[in-house]
N, C-alpha and C positions, 0 to 999 in steps of 0.2 A: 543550706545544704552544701555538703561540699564537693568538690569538683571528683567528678569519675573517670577512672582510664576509660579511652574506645578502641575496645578491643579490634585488632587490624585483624583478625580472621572473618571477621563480621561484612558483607559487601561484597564481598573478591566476588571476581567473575567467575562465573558459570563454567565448568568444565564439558559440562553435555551441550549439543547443540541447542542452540536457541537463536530464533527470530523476535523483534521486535517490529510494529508495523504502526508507525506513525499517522497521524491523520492528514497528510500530506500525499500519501500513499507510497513514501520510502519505508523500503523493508529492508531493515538492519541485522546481518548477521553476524552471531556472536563469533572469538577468536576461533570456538571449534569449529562450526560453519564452516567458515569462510577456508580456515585451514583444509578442509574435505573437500571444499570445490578449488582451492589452489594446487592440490594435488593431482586431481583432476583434472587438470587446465581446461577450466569452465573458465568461459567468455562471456558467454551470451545462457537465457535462461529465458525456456517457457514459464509463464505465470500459468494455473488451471485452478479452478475452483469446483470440489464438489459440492453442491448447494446443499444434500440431502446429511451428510455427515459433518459439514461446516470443516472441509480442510483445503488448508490451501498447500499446492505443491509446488515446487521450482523445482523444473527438468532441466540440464544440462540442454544445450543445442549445438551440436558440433556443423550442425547443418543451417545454419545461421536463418533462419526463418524468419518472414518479414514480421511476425504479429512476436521473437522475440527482444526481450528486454536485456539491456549491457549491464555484466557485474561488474561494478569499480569496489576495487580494492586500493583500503588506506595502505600507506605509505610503508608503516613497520607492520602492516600484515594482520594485525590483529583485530580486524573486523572488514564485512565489505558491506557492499548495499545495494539495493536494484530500485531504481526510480520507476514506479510503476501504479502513478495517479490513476489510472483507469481503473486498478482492485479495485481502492477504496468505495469508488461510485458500483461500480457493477455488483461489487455484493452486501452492498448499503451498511458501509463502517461506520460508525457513528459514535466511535470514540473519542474523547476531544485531547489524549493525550498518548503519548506511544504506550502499546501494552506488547510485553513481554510473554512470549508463550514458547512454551519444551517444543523442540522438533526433534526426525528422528528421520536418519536414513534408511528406506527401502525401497530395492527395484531398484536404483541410481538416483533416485530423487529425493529433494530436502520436501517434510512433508510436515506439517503443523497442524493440528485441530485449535481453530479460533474459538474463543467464548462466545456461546450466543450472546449472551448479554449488549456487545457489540456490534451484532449483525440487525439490519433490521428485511424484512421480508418485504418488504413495499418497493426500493428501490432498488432497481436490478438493471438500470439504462441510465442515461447520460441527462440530464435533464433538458428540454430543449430552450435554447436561448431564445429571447422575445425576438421579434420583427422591431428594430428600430429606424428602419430605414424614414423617409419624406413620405414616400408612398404609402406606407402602411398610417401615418401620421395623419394624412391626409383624408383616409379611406375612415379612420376612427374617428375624424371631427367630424365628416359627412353621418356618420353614423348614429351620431351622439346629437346631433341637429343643435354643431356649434353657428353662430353666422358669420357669412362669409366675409364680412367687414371686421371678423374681431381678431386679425393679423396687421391692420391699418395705421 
């Protein structure tokens, strides 16, 4: 077979606004994004999620609210990101690699409808990490009717 040109229109970035949201729970926006909220002199960004319609928003926060999240913006401007691990768990992401979705400014806010495909309806909290303390170690060998010589 022989070798084909690749065509360089083919990949270019996205002119309309677009988030990407990694399974990390960093949300990546595209050049336009990020351009609309550096105009804006967006800082800081509430995260919301509405469950019923699967959308996620970022509100600007001029009022620096403790539950919001800081936009870092790359160096020549042409994307930013919001670290924001807690989406992922709270509205059970279960994507294993970034996916890409149109967002769209209204009201002042960047506003995205996720794929369900991605969400899952089961996990909506944080999972609770085990007890590994001595104490609890110690309360599960009593439990389990280990004996008490088998530490010796």
């Amino acid at each position: 077979m022989p070798a084909e040109i690749v065509d360089s229109s083919k990949g270019r970035p996205s002119t309309d606004p677009t988030i990407t949201i990694a399974p990390s729970g960093v949300i990546r926006l595209n050049a336009r994004s990020a351009a609309i909220f550096k105009e804006m002199n967006v800082e800081r960004v509430l995260v919301m999620w509405d469950k019923d319609k699967k959308k996620l928003f970022l509100a600007p926060d001029a009022k620096r609210d403790s539950r919001s999240y800081r936009v870092s913006y790359s160096a020549n401007g042409n994307m930013a990101s919001v670290a924001a691990k807690i989406i992922t768990t709270f509205i059970g992401w279960s994507a294993q690699r970034g996916i890409k979705v149109n967002a769209e400014f209204n009201d002042g806010m960047l506003q995205a409808k996720l794929p369900a495909e991605y969400i899952s309806s089961s996990s909506r909290t944080r999972k609770r990490r085990p007890d590994l303390s001595w104490e609890s170690f110690f309360r599960l060998t009593e439990q389990i009717g280990v004996p008490g010589d088998f530490m010796s």
